[in-house]
C-alpha positions in Angstrom: 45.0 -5.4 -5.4 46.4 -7.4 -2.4 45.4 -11.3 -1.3 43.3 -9.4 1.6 41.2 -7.5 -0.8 40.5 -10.0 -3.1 39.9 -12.7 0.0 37.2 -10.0 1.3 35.5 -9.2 -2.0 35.3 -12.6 -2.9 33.8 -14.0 0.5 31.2 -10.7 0.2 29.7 -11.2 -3.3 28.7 -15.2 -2.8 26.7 -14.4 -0.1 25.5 -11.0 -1.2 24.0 -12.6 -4.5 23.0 -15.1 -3.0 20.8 -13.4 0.1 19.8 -10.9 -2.6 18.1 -13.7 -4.3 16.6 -15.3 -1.3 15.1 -11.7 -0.3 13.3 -11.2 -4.1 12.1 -15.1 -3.5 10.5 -14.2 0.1 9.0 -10.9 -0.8 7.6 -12.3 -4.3 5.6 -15.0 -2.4 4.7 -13.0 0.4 3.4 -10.4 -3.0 1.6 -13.8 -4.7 0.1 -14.4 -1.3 -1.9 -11.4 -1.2 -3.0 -11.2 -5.1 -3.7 -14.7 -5.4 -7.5 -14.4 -5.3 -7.0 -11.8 -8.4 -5.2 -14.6 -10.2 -6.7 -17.6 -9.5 -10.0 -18.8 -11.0 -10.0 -16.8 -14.2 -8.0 -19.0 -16.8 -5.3 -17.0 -17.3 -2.2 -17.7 -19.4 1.1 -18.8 -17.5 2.8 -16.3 -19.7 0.7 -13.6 -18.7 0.9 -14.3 -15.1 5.0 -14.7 -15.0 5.0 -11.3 -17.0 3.3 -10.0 -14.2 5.5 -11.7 -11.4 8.4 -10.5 -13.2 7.5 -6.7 -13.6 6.6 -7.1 -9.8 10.1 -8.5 -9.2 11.8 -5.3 -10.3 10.2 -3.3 -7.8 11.1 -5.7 -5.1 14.9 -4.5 -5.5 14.7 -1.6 -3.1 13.5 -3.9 -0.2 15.6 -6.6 -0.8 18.9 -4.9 -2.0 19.6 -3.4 1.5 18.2 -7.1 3.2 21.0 -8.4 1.2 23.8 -6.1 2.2 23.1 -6.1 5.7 23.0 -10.2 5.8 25.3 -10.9 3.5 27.8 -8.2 5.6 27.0 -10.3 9.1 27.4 -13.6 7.8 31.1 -13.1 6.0 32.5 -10.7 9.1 30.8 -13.6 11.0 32.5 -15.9 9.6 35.6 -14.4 9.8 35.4 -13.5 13.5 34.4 -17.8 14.5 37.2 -18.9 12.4 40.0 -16.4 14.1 40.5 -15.0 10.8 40.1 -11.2 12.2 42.4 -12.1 15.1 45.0 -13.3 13.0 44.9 -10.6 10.7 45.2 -7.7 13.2 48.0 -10.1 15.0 49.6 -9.1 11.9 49.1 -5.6 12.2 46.6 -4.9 9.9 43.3 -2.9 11.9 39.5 -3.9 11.1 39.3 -0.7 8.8 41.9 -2.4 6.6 40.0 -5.4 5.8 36.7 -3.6 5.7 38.0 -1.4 3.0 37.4 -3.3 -0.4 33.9 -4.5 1.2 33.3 -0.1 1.7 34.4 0.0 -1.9 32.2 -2.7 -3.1 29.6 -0.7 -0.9 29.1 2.4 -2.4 29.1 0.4 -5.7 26.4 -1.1 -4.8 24.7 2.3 -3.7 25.3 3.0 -7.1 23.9 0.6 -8.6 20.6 1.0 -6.1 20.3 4.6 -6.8 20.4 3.3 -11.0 17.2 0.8 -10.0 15.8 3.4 -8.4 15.8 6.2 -10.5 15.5 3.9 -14.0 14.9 0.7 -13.6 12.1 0.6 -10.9 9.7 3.3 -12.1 9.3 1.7 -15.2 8.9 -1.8 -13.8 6.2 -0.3 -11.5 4.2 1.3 -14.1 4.2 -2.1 -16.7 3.3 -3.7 -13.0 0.5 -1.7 -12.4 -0.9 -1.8 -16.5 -0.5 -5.5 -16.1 -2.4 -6.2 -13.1 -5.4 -4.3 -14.1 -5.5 -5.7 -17.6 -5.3 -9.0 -15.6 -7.8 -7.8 -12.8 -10.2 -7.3 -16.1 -10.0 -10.0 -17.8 -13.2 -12.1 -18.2 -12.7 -15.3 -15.4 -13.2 -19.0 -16.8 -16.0 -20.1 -14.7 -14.8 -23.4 -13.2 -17.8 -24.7 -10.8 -16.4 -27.5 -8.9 -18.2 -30.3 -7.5 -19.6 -29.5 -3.7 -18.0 -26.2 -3.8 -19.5 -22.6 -3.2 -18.0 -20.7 -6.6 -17.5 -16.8 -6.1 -16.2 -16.1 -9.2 -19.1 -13.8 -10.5 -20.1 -10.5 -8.8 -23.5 -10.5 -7.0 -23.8 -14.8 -6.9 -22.7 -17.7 -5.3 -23.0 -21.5 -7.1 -22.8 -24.7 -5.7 -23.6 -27.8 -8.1 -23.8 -31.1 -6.6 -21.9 -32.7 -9.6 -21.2 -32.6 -12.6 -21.1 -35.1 -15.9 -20.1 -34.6 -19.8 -17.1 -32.0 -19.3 -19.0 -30.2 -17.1 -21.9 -28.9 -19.1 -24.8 -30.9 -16.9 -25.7 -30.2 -13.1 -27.4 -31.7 -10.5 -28.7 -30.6 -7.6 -27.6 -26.4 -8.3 -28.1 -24.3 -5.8 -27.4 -20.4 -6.9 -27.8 -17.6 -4.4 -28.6 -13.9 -6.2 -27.1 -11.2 -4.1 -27.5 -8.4 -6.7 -29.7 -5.9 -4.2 -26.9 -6.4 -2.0 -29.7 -7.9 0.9 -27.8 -10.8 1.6 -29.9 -14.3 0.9 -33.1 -12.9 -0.3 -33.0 -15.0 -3.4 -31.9 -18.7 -3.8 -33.0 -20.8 -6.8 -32.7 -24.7 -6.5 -32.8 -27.3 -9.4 -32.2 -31.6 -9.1 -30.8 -30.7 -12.8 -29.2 -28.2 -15.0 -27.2 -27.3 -17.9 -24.3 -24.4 -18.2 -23.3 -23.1 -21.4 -21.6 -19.7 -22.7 -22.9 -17.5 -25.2 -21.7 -14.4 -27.3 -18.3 -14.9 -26.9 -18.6 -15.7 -23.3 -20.4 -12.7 -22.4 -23.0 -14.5 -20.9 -23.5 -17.5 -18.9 -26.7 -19.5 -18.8 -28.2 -21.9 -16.7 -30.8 -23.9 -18.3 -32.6 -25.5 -14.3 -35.2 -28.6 -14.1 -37.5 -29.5 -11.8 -36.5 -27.0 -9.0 -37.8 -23.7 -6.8 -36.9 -20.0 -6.1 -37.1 -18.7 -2.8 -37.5 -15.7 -1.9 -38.7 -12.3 0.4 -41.2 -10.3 -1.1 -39.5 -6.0 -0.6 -42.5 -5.1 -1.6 -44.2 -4.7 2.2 -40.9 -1.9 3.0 -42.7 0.4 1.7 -46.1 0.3 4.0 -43.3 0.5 6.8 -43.8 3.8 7.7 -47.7 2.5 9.1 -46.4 0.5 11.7 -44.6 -2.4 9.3 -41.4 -4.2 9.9 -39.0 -5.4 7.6 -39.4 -8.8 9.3 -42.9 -9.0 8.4 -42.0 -9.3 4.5 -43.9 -12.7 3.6 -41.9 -15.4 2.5 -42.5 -16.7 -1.4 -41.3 -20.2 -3.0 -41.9 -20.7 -6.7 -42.0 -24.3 -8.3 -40.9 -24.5 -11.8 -40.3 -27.2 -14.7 -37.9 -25.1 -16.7 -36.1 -22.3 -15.8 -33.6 -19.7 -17.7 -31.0 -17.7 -15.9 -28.8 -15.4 -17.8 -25.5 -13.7 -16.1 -23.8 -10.9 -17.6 -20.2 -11.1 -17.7 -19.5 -8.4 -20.2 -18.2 -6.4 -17.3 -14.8 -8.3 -17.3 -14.1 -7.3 -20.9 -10.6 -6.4 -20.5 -10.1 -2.6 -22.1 -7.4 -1.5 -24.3 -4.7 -0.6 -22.2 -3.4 3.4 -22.8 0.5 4.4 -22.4 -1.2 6.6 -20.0 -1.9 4.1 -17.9 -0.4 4.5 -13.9 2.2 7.1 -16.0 1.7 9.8 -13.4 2.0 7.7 -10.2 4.9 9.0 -8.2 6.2 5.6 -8.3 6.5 5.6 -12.2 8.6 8.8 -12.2 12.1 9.2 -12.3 13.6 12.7 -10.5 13.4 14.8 -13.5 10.0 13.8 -13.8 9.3 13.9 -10.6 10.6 17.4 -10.3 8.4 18.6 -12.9 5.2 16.8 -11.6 6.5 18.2 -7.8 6.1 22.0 -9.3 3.0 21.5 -10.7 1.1 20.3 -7.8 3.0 23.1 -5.9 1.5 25.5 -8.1 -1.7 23.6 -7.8 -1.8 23.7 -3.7 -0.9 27.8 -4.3 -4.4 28.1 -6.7 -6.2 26.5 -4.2 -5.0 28.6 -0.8 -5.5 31.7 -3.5 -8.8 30.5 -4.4 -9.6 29.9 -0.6 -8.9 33.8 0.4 -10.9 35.1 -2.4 -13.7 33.4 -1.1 -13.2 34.6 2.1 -13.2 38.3 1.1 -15.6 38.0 -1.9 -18.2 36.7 1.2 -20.3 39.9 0.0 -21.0 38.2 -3.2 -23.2 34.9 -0.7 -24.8 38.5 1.1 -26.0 39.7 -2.0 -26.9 36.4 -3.8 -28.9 35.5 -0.8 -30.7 38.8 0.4 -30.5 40.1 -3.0 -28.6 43.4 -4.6 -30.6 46.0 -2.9 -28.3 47.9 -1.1 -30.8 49.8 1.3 -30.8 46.0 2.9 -26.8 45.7 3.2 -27.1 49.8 4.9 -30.3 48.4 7.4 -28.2 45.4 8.1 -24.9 47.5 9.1 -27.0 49.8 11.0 -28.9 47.3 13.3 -25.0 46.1 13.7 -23.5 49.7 14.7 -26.6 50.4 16.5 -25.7 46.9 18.9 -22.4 48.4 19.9 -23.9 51.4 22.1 -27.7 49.9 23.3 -28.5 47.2 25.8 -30.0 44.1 24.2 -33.6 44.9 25.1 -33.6 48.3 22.9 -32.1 46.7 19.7 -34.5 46.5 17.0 -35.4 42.6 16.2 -34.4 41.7 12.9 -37.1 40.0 10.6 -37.6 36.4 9.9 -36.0 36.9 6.8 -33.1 38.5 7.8 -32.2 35.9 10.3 -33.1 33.1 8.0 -30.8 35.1 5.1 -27.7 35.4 7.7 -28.3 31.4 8.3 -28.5 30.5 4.7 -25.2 32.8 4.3 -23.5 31.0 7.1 -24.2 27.4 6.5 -22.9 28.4 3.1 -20.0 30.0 4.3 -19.1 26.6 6.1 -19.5 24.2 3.7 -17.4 26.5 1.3 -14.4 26.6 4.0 -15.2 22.6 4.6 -14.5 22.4 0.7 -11.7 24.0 0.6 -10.2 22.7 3.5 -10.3 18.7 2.7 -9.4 20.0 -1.3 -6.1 22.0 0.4 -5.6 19.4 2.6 -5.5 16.4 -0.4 -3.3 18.7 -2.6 -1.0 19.0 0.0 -0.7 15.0 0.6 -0.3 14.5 -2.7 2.5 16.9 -3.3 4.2 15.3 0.2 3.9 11.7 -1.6 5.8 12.9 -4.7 8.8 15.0 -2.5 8.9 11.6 -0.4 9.3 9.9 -3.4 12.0 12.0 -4.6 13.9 11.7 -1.2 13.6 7.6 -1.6 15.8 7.7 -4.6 18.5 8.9 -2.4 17.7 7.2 1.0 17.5 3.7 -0.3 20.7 4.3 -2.0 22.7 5.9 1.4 20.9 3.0 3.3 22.6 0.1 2.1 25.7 2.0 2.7 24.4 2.7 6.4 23.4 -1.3 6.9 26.7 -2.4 5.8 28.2 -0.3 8.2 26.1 -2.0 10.9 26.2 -5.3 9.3 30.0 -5.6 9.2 30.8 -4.1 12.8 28.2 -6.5 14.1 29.1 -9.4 12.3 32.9 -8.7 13.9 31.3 -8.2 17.7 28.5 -11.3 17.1 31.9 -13.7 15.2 28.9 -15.8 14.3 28.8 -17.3 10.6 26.3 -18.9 8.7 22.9 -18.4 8.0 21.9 -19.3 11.8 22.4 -16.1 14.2 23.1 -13.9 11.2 19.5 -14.1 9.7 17.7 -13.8 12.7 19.9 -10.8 13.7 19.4 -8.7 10.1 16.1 -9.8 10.2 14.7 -7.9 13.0 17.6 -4.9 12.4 15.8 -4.4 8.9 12.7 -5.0 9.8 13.4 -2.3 12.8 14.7 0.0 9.8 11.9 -0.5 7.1 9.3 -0.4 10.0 10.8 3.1 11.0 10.9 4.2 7.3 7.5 3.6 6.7 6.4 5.5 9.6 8.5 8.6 8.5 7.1 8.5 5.2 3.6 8.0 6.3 4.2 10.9 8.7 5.7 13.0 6.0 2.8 12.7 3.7 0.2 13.8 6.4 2.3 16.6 7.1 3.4 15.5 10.9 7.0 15.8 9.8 8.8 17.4 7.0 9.4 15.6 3.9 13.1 15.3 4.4 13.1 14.3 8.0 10.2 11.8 7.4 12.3 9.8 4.3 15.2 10.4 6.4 14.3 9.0 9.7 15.2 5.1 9.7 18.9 6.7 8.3 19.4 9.1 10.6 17.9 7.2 13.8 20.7 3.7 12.3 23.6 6.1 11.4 24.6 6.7 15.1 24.0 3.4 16.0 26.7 1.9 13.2 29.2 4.5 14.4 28.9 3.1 17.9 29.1 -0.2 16.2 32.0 0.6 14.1 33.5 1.7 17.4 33.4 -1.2 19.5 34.5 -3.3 16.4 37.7 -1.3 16.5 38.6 -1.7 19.8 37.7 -5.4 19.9 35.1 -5.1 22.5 33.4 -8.1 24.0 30.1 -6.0 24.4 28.1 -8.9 22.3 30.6 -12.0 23.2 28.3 -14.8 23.9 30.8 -16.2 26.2 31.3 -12.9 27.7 28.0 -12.8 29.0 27.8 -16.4 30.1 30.8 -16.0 32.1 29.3 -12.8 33.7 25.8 -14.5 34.5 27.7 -17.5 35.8 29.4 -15.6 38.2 26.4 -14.1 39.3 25.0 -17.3 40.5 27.6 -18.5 42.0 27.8 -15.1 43.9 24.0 -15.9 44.9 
């Protein structure tokens, strides 16, 4: 290996780990961002929740694997171009292919190595992901009411306690708002004092009130609506009591056993041979259902004679009055009965719904078979794209000869987010059936693979197309022209 190889490899890899590492960061708090409220409130263990953050990081490599090549490429050819280092080296004789060789090599290692995490690594890290969110998703919250605070912690109510004294177990001034009919405010109970305890295990919480009311809308009047009633006129009611009990069942956050079973199907959790197998079956699937769909169609006799009955003299009347409206105007065809038109729309109304059936069923079986086949083609395409970003990150880094993590980051930022934003709508596309399930997984690749040849081009030749000074020259002459 000559000085130039080793000089190139070892200027790619520091920045290549280290924007790889930067990318995971970024996309795992963007990720804690959006689960926090799942997390937050219920008492969990820090162990549990960096298990959780871990298994989540695993499946962040197939975004942030290709963000890292396609910085890490700008900033060191970047570098290289502000610091004359290209110039000197093709003074020498030695063309921009040459010193972007070991970097190529390195390349499709790394595609490699993504198409590894794809296949192996990230299917299983998804599925321990997914198990581990919903065992954490059901596990019973710790109910911490703070002081002056509305609490949402339990399903159907809201708390408030004014504060709080001896760790927490005595109130004053509660306020708790019942929302379990799902009417909004229709329920409030307010107390100067309180106790909270747990009982059974935490199963239950209680709420010993003092001295306090319950508000609330009498429903009863909805039902004397249809004389003439409003729902407005529902009279108002406030109870006073002394002592009152409420109970609130958290046994619904009893976290289940989790089964190996768990999220194993998911076309994320698959690896191709799986896939493959799971992609026949739901082919075979879609095939019994457009099967089942056209012998409905021609077994339509069976609705005839389940809704007019099996006597065939019927079915023969029936076909007659039709043969007999091909040859006489309309005001010499015998009128059919009541029953026989109320038999024909009974038949088609059923007829409908059937087809209505079958169409949303054929139509969900086919989406589902589109998401696994995208699936499969992702285990490829993220692998080919980092090869396809370095060859735009390199080229562009040459052209830009801007080093750093300044102009490079803004630069790969919006080219990857230009590249995920058109993956995601050819996958999206693919799985309604708007494209086919190669060109939709395929689209951000083949729309950014002409666009690094043109790149690679105008590296080559040493073009000044995206010379800063280039174009301030150019505009400066403009004005002066003006």
């Amino acid at each position: 290996m000559k000085k130039i190889d080793k000089f190139v490899i070892k200027s790619f890899i520091g920045p290549l780990v280290l924007t790889f590492f930067i990318a995971t960061f970024v996309l795992l708090l963007q990720f804690l961002w959006r689960y926090m409220d799942d997390l937050v409130g219920k008492g969990l263990k820090i162990a549990d929740i960096m298990e959780f953050l871990w298994y989540a990081c695993w499946t962040f490599v197939p975004m942030s694997l290709p963000l890292a090549v396609l910085l890490s490429s700008l900033m060191v050819f970047g570098s290289l171009g502000e610091h004359y280092e290209l110039v000197a080296v093709k003074s020498a004789g030695i063309p921009l292919r040459r010193v972007m060789r070991p970097a190529i090599v390195l390349s499709f290692f790394i595609c490699g190595i993504a198409f590894f995490f794809a296949n192996n690594a990230v299917p299983k890290a998804y599925m321990l992901h997914r198990q581990k969110f919903h065992e954490l998703k059901t596990t019973r919250p710790a109910v911490n009411v703070q002081e002056g605070v509305y609490y949402y912690g339990i399903p159907d109510y809201v708390i408030r306690v004014g504060k709080r004294r001896d760790d927490g177990r005595y109130l004053e001034n509660v306020q708790i708002y019942d929302h379990s009919d799902h009417r909004g405010n229709q329920a409030v109970t307010m107390s100067k004092t309180g106790s909270m305890f747990t009982m059974k295990n935490g199963k239950y919480l209680v709420f010993n009130l003092y001295d306090g009311y319950s508000y609330g809308e009498d429903m009863s009047g909805q039902s004397r609506m249809g004389s003439g009633r409003n729902a407005s006129d529902n009279p108002f009611t406030r109870i006073k009591f002394d002592t009152q009990t409420l109970v609130m069942d958290l046994s619904e956050y009893d976290s289940p056993e989790q089964s190996d079973q768990l999220y194993v199907r998911h076309q994320k959790s698959l690896g191709l041979k799986d896939l493959g197998l799971q992609i026949d079956t739901l082919r075979n699937r879609a095939n019994e259902r457009v099967l089942e769909l056209v012998g409905s169609l021609a077994g339509r006799s069976y609705y005839l004679n389940t809704l007019i009955g099996p006597d065939s003299a019927a079915v023969a009347r029936m076909n007659a009055l039709l043969a007999q409206n091909d040859f006489k105007p309309a005001y010499e065809r015998p009128v059919p009965s009541r029953k026989e038109i109320e038999n024909a729309s009974a038949l088609a109304n059923a007829m409908v719904e059937d087809m209505q059936y079958y169409k949303r069923d054929i139509k969900y079986q086919q989406e589902r078979l589109n998401a696994y086949r995208v699936e499969e083609h992702k285990k490829f395409s993220l692998s080919v794209g980092c090869l396809i970003l370095f060859f735009i990150g390199a080229p562009l880094g040459a052209l830009i000869r801007k080093g750093g993590m300044g102009t490079p980051m803004v630069v790969s930022v919006l080219m990857f987010i230009t590249y995920y934003m058109l993956s995601v709508i050819g996958e999206k596309a693919a799985i309604e059936g708007s494209f086919t399930c190669t060109l939709g997984s395929w689209l951000a690749t083949l729309v950014f693979f002409p666009f690094g040849l043109f790149l690679i081009l105008q590296a080559t030749i040493d073009s000044s197309l995206l010379d800063a000074d280039t174009w301030r020259h150019l505009f400066v002459k403009r004005e002066k022209r003006g």
